[in-house]
N, C-alpha and C positions, 0 to 999 in steps of 0.2 A: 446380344440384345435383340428383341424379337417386337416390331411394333406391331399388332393385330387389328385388324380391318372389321366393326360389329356392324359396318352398314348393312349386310343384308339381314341381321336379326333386327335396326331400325324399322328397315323397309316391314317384314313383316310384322312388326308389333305397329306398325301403321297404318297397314295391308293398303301400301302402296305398291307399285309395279316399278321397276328398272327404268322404263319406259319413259314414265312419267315421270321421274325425278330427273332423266338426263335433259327432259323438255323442259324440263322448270328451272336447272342450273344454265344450261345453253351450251353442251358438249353433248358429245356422241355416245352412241349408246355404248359404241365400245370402250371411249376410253374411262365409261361409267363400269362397266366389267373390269377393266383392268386397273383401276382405284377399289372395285373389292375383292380384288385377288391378291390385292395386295401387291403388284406386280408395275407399280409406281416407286419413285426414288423422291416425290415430294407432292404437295399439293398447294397450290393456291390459299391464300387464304379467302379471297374470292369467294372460289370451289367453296370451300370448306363454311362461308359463311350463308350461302344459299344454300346447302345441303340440311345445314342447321334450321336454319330460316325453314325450310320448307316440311321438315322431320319436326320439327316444333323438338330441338333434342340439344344439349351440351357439345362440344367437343369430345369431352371425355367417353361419351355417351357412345361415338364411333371410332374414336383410340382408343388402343389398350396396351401397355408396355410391359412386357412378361420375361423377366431374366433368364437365361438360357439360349433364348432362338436363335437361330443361325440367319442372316439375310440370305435377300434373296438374290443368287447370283445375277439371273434373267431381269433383272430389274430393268425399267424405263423410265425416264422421265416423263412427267405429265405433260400432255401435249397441251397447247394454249387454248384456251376458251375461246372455241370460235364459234 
């Protein structure tokens, strides 16, 4: 099972910046990189609902679940909103 990460085709069909979304959620820009690398073991729903909130976008809109994938061994947990 592969779950796929579409926030940076969000971001551009928003043509918002990285930057600016990590400012408007209230994390870092890195661990905004590392939520679209996919290179996360979960999310917030928090997270997840001020990303939406601010992408003006579904959930579904930045998950994708695609049969076959392999996870990702490198995986992290998402580190806390701070």
């Amino acid at each position: 099972m592969a779950i796929i990460i579409n926030l940076d085709v969000m971001l551009a069909k928003r043509k918002l910046r990285s930057k600016e979304l990590a400012s408007y959620i209230g994390i870092t820009e890195q661990n905004l990189s590392l939520l679209k690398s996919g290179k996360v073991r979960g999310i917030r729903f928090s997270t997840l609902e001020k990303i939406c909130e601010r992408l003006a976008c579904q959930p579904g809109d930045i998950l994708e679940w695609r049969e076959g994938g392999a996870e990702t061994d490198g995986a992290v947990d998402e580190l806390a909103d701070t």
